[in-house]
C-alpha positions as CSV (number, residue, x, y, z in Angstrom):
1,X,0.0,0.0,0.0
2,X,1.3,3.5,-1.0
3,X,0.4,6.2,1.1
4,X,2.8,9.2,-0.1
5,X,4.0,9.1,3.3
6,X,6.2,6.9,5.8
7,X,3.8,5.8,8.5
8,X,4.6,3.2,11.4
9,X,2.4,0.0,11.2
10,X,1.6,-3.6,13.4
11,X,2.2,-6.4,11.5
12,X,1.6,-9.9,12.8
13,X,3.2,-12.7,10.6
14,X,1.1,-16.3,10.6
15,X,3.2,-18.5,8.6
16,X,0.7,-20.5,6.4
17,X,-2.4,-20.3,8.5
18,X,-5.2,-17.9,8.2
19,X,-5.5,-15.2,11.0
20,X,-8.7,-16.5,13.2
21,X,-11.9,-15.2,11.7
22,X,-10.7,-15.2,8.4
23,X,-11.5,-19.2,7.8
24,X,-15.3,-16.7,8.0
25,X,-14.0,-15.2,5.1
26,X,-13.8,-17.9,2.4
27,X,-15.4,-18.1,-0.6
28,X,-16.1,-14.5,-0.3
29,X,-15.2,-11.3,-1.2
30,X,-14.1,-8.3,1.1
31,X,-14.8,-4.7,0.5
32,X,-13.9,-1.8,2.8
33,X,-14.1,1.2,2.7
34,X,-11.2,2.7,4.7
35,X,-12.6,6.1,6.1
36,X,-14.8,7.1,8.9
37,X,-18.1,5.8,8.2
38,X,-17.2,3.4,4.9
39,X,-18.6,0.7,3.9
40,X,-17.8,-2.9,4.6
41,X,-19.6,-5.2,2.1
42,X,-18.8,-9.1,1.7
43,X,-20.5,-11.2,-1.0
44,X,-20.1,-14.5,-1.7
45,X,-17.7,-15.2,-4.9
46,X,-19.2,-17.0,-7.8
């Protein structure tokens, strides 16, 4: 991600296996919208 800027960030690294909650995730598709009131949509993939 570019933001123009240098900006300090937490990472956590998990090898191979998906971060808990995002197993939820599968077979669908995430979409956020990264401001103050956004929208967070997730639809199932086709």
């Amino acid at each position: 991600m570019e933001w123009r800027v240098w900006r300090q960030v937490l990472a956590t690294c998990t090898e191979d296996a998906p971060m808990m909650g995002m197993r939820l995730l599968a077979g669908h598709h995430l979409s956020v919208e990264a401001k103050p009131g956004g929208a967070v949509e997730i639809t199932p993939l086709p």
